[in-house]
N, C-alpha and C positions, 0 to 999 in steps of 0.2 A: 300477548307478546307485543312490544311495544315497536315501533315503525321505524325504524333502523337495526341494520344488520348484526347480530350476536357476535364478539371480537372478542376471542381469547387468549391473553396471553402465552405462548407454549414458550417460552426459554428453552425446555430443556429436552424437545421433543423434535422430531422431524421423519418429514414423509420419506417413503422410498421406492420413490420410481422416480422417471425421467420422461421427458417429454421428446427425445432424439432416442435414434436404436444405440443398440449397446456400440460400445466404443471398440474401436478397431484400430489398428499400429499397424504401418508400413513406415520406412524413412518418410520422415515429412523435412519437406526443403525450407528453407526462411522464408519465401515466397506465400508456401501453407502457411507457415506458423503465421505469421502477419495480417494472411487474412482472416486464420481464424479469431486473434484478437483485433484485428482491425475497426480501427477509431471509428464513429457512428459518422453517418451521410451526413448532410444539413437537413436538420430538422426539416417535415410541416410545417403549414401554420397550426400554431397551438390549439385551434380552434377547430381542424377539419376534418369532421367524422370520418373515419375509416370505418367502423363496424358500427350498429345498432340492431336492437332485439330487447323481446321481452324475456325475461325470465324468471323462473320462481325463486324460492331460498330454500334454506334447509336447517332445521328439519321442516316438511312438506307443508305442513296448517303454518305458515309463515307467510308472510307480505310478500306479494311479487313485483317485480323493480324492472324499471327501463336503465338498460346498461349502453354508454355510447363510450364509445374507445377511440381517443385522440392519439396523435404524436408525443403527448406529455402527460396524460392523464387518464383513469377509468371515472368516468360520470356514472354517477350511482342516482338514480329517482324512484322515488316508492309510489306505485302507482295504486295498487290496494292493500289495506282495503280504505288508506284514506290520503289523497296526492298531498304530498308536503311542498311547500314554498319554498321552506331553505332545508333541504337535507341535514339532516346530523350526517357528520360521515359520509356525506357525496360525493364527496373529490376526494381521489387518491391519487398524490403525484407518480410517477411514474419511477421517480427517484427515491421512493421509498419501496420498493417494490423487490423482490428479492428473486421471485422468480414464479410459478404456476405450474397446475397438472391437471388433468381427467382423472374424472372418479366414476365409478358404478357401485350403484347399490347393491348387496345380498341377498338382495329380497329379489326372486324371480320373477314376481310379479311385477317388479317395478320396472318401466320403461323407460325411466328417463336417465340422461346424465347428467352429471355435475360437475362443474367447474371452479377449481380453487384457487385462488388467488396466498402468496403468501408478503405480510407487508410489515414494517415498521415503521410504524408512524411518531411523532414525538408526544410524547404527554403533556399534560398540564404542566408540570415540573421541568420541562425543559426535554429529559432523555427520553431516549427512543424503546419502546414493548413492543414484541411481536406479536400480529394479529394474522389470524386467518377469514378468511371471505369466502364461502361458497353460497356459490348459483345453482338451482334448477334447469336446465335444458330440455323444457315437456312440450315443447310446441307441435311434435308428427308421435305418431301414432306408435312407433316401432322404434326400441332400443338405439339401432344402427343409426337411424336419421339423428337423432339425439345425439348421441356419442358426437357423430360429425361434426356435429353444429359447437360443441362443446370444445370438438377438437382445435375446430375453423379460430374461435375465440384464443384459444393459448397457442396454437402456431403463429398466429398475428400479435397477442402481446408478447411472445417470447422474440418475434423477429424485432421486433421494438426496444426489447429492454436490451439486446446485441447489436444493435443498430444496424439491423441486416433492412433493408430496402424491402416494400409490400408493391406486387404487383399492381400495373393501373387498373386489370381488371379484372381488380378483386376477386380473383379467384388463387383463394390461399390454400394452401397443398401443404403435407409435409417436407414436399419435395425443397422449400424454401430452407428449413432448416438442415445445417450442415452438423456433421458430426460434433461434440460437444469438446472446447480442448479438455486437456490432461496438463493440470498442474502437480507439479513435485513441490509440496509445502515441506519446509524444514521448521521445527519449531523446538525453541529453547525452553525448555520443560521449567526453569528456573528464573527465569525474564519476570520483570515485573513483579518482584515478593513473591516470587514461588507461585504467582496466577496463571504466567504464562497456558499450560497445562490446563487448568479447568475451565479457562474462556476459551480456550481452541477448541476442547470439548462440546462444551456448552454453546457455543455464537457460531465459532467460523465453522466448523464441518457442518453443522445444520443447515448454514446460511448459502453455502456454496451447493449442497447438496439438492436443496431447493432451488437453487439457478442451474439448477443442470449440469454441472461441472465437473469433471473426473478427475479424479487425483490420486495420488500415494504420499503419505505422512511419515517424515524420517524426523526424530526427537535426535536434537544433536547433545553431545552430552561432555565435549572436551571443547577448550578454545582450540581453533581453525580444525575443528570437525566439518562444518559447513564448506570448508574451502579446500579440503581435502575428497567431501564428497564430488564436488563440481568437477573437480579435476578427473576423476573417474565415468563422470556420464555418458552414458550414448544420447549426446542431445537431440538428434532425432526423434527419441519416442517421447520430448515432452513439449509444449509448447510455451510454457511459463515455470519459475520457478521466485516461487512466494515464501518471504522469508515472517515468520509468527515468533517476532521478540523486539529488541529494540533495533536501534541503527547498526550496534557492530553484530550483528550477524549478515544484514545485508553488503556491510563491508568486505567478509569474507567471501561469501559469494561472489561479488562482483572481482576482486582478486583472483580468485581461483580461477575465473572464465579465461582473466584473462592473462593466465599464468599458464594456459592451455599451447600446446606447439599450434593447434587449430584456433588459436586465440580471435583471427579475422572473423570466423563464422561463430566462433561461441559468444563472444561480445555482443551479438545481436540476439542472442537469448532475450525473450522480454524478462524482465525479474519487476517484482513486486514486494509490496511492508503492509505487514498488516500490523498494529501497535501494540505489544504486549510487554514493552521494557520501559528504564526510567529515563532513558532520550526516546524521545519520539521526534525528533525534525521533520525526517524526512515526511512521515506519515502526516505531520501537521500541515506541511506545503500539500502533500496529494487534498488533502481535507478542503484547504482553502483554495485549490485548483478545482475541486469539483464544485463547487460553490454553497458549499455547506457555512455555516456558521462556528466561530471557534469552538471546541472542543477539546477535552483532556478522556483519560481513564477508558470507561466503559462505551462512551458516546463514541470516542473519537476508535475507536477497533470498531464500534457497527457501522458508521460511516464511510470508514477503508473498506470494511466486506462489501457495502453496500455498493461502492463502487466498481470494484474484485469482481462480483457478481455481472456486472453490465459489460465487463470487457474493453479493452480500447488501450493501446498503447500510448505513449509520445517518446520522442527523443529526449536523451538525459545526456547531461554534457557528464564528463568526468575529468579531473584534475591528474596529472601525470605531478607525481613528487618525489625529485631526485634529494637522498638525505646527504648527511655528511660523508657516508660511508661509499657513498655512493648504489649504494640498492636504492631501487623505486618501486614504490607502489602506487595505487590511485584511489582519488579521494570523489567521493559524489557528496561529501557534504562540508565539510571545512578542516581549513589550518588553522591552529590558536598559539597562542602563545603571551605568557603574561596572567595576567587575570582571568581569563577563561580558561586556557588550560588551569590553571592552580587549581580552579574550583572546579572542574571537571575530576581532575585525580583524587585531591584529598579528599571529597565526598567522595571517594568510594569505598570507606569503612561506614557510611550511609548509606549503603546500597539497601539493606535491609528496610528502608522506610522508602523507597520507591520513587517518586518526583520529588516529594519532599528533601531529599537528599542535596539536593540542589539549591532551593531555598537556603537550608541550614548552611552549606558551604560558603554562600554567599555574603552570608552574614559573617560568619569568621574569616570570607577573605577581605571585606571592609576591615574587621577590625587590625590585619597586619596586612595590610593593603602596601605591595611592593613598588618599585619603581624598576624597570630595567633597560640600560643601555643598548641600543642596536643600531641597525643598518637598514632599512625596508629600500629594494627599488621593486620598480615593475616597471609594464610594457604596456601603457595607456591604449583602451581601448580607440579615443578617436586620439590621436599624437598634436600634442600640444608644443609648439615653440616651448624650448626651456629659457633660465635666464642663472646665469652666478650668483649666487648667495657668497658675498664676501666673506661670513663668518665659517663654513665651512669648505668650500670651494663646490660644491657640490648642485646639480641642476636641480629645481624646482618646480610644482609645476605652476602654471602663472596661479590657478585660485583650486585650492581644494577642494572648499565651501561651493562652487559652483557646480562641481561633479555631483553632489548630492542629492537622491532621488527626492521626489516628492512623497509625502507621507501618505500609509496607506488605509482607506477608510476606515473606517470603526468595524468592526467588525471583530558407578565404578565403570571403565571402561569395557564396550559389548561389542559384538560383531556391528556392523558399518549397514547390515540390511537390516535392524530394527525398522519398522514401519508398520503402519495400516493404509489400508487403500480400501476404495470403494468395488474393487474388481475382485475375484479370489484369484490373485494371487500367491504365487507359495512363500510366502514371508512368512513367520514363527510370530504369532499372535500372543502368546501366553506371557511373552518379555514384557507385554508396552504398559503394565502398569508403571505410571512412575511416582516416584518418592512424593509419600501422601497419599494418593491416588489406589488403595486397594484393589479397587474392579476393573480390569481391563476394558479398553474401548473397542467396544460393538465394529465390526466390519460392518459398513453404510452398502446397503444393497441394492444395487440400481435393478429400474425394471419391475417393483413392487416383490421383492424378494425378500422385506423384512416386516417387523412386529407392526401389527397395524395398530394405531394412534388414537384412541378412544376420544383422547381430549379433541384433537381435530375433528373425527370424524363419526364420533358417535352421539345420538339424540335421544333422551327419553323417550322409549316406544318407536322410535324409528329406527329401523334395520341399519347396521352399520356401513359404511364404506368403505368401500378399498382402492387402490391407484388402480388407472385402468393404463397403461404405458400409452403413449401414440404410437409408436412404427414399432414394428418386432423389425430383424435386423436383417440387414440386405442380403438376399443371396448368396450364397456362397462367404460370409463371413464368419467368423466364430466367435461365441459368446463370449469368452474371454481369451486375450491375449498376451501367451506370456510374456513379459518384456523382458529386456538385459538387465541380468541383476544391477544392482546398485554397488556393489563390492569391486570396484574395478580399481580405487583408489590406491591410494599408499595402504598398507596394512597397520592396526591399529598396536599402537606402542602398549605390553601388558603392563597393568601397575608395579609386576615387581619387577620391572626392566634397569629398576638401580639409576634412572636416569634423573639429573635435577628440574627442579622445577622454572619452566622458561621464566628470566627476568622480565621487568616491568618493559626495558630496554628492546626486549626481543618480543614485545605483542606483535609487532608489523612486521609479517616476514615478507623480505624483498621480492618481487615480481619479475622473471628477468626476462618476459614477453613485453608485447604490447607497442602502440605506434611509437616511432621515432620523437623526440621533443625539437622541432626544427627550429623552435624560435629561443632556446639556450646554448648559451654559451657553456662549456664546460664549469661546472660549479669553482670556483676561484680565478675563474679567471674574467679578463676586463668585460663590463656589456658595450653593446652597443651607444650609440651617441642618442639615439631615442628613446631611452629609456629614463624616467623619471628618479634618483633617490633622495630616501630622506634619512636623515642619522639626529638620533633623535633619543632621549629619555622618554620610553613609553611604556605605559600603566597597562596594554594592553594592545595584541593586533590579534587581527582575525580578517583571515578569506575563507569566503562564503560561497558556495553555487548558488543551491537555492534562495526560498526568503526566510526559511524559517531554519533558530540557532536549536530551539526546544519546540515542543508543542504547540507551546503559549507565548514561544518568544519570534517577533519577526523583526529580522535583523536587517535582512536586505527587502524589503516592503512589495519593491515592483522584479525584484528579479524573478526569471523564467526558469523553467528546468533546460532550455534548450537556447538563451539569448548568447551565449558560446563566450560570455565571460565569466571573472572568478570576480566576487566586490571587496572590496579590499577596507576594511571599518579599523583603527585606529583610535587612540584616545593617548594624547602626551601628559608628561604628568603636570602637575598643577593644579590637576582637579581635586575638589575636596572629596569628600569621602559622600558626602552629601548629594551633591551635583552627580556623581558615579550612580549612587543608586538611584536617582529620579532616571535617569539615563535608562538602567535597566528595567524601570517599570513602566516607563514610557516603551521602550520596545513590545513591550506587551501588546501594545497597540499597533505596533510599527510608525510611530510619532516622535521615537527620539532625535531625529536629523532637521524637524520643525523647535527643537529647546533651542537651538543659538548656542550651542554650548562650543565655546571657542577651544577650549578641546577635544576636540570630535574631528576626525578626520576622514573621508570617503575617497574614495576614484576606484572606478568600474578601469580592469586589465583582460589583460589574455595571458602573462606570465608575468612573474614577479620570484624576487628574489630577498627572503630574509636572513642576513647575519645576526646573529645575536653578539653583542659584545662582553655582555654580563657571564662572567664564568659560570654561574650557577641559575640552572632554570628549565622549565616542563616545557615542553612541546609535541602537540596533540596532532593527529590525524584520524578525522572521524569518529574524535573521541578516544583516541588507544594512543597509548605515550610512546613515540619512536626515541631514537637518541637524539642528544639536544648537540648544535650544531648547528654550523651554516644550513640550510635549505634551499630548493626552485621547484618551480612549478609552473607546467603549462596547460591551459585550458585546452582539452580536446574538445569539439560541437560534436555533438550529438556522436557519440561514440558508444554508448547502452539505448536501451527502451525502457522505459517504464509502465508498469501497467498502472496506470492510473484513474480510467474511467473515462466520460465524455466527462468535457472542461461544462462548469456550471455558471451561474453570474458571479462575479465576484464579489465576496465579501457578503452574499445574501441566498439564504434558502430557496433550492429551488422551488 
């Protein structure tokens, strides 16, 4: 056997048990919920061993290895039967790590235990394979001291990867680890070419399952299904709720909290994106906030899990948008209109070819590349002295070009409680296969209650393994806890209800909660004297929260999920068709505002107001066509959470 550790790729496999007792539900306050995802401490230094030991590998006639356990990394060295200088495989960041457990062997003979690690590290090719790592624990004489010592190791990396704080003396208990949250993942069985479904299968519920995390699984199956469920939750019993499709379902979601009469406290629900559709934004800003490298498809959903998995919230600004009609909803990722709406809408008889869709629209909206009349004002982050513009009478702000960031480095309708959950729960199991998908999905059994995993844990001629749990469950708990259904909602419209099908006009249904807009004026009538407009022929505007428009596109380079502005990008016409698209391939990079392109126009707001003057024309929200029409909008600070991970370097692999 050769001197580094045997790494299997299991894609389609995962353990089950957990390293925390079984999960248990009383109300939990925002307070809990918070701390249970709460953002990691400040690091160690990178460098300061917290744990060291020797240990063997498995299967047993294998190299035994010095394991030293950092703030950011497991140090792997092969000590017999020959010391290597530079390990294969000696460093495992911390960020690739998914989660761990205890094992014990079958064999009653055997005294030791064993310790697994579970990781994805990236390949030669770039994407990321999961790999398993187990250790030997044979240093005392007797099972139990073993176990401990095994255990000692995965209550320390697990309070690491949750960024819970290790006592100074060293004395690591399970008593350190808290109850595991309970996410409610909603997932779009259709998202992404019909993949949505088999990567939720195959990546997230494994990946999660393996970080110790609980959850229940509702496949939504109508538009504002997701935002219909929300409005029915007892959000006490969950403490995150993770949306597995593209951006408009997290849209719903985030609507529905806050269409809630308890709108104050539901809004502070954490919510989460794991990338399974053909916008991915939002998930492409979590990607380059944890300091991953860009990513699309299969990379950029293991990188969200992998984050999903470590826990940690931040504030998410969200945009309040009163339309013509005067309904409002709220936006966490952008207004368009013009060229980006256009190609947002008519690629969606493209939706069948998945991001590409977007390319292709692109191209055909260069070639009838429009021009439209409007109005833009807003409400300048820092307030600028204005000055008259004779030709329209209209304030200005002194320089456009100077608001401009710097560029950023390289870098058929069923009942409403469909679900799976990792607890038994009494949800009806037999429904969830979905279209394609002939075999239903395996209830995930915490506690070592399900098929044991040959490929993980079996050796030629060495007795099998199986999860050894770390804590059975406190006192007076129960193994499982029924929760409040999920059925609380509006009741679901039957197909033969004779009713039509919603227009394009009616995707965004109006919001009639949620904070006050103190810094608008009623929609037509006069603004304030500090506020900026411009009237203007424009090929295209767009406000933005975050920095990313796509995946792969960074639109606003340095914006924050939480700096409490909306970026306000423009482009007047005049541009060629040429100059347009270097524009967009540059954003690739988030380098389009370094081209000099005198069409291009920037200024970071807090509220803004678009008239359109052109009679005819798309206008998007988060990607879904409301009606076209005057608009406003006000930036609320940090008014959601986002679960997003601990923040990483930017723009570079941890």
């Amino acid at each position: 056997m050769n001197g580094h550790l045997e790494a299997e790729e299991q894609q389609d496999q995962r353990p089950d048990q957990e390293l925390t007792g079984s999960w248990g539900h009383g109300p939990r306050s925002t307070l809990v919920r918070a701390k249970a995802m709460a953002p990691p401490p400040p690091p160690l230094a990178a460098s300061t061993p917290l744990l060291h030991g020797e240990f063997g590998s498995y299967p047993a006639r294998g190299p035994r290895y010095a394991l030293t356990l950092t703030s950011q990394a497991l140090h792997i060295q092969r000590l017999r039967p020959k010391p290597e200088a530079r390990p294969r495989g000696g460093l495992v960041p911390l960020a690739e790590v998914s989660g761990c457990c205890t094992l014990r062997s079958r064999s009653p003979s055997d005294s030791a235990a064993y310790f697994c690690i579970y990781t994805y590290p990236r390949g030669r090719l770039g994407g990321r394979r999961r790999a398993t790592r187990t250790f030997r624990a044979d240093g005392a004489a007797t099972y139990e001291e073993n176990r401990a010592e095994a255990q000692r190791w995965a209550i320390a990396l697990t309070c690491l990867l949750r960024g819970l704080p290790l006592p100074g003396d060293g004395e690591i208990t399970p008593d350190l680890l808290p109850r595991p949250p309970r996410l409610l993942l909603l997932v779009n069985p259709f998202g992404g070419r019909g993949l949505a479904w088999q990567w939720c299968k195959n990546y997230v519920l494994p990946m999660i399952s393996e970080a110790g995390l609980s959850f229940n699984l509702i496949q939504t199956e109508r538009q504002n299904h997701a935002r219909e469920l929300v409005q029915g939750l007892c959000l006490s019993e969950w403490d995150g709720i993770v949306t597995v499709s593209g951006d408009g379902l997290l849209y719903e979601v985030l609507n529905g909290l806050l269409d809630r009469s308890d709108w104050e406290e539901a809004v502070k629900m954490p919510v989460g994106i794991l990338p399974c559709g053909s916008g991915n934004a939002l998930a492409g800003a979590v990607n380059q906030h944890g300091g991953f490298e860009p990513a699309l498809g299969l990379d950029l959903l293991l990188n969200c899990s992998l984050l999903l998995c470590r826990g940690g919230g931040h504030p998410l600004d969200l945009l309040s948008v009163t339309l013509a009609s005067g309904s409002r909803c709220f936006s966490f990722l952008s207004v368009a209109w013009g060229f980006v709406s256009d190609v947002d809408i008519q690629s969606e008889r493209f939706r069948a070819l998945g991001s590409v869709r977007f390319t292709l629209g692109t191209m055909l909206g260069l070639a009838t590349l429009h021009t439209y009349r409007g109005r833009l004002s807003y409400l300048p982050a820092i307030v600028e002295p204005s000055s008259p513009n004779p030709a329209h009478g209209l304030p200005r702000a002194k320089s456009e070009l100077t608001l401009t960031p710097d560029p950023a480095p390289p870098m058929a309708h069923s009942p409403l409680h469909r679900s799976v959950s990792d607890l038994p729960l009494p949800l009806p199991q037999p429904d969830l296969a979905s279209p394609g998908s002939p075999e239903p999905l395996p209830i995930l059994s915490l506690n070592g209650g399900g098929p044991e995993l040959a490929g993980d844990w079996g050796g030629s001629g060495d007795a099998p393994l199986s999860p050894d749990p770390l804590l059975s469950s406190p006192p007076g708990s129960p193994k499982a806890v029924l929760l409040s259904p999920v059925t609380k909602g509006p009741p679901v419209i039957p197909p033969s209800s004779g009713l039509p099908p919603p227009t394009p006009d009616a995707r965004v249904s109006a919001s009639t909660c949620g904070p006050p807009d103190h810094l608008l004026p009623p929609l037509g009538s006069p603004l304030p004297p500090d506020w900026v407009t411009l009237e203007e022929d424009f090929v295209l505007m767009l406000a933005i929260s975050p920095s990313h428009l796509g995946a792969d596109m960074v639109a606003a380079p340095h914006a924050r999920f939480d700096d409490g502005l909306v970026h306000l990008c423009w482009v007047r016409s005049g541009i060629s068709r040429t100059a347009l698209l270097r524009l967009f391939l540059a954003m690739e990079r988030g380098s389009h505002f370094s081209l000099g392109c005198p069409q291009l126009g920037y200024a970071a707001a807090r509220a803004f107001r678009l008239e359109p003057l052109t009679p005819r024309g798309v206008l998007t929200v988060d990607g879904e066509q409301v009606e076209y029409g005057p608009l406003q909008a006000q930036m609320h600070p940090g008014l959601g959470t986002l679960l997003t991970g601990p923040p990483g370097r930017r723009g570079r692999e941890p």
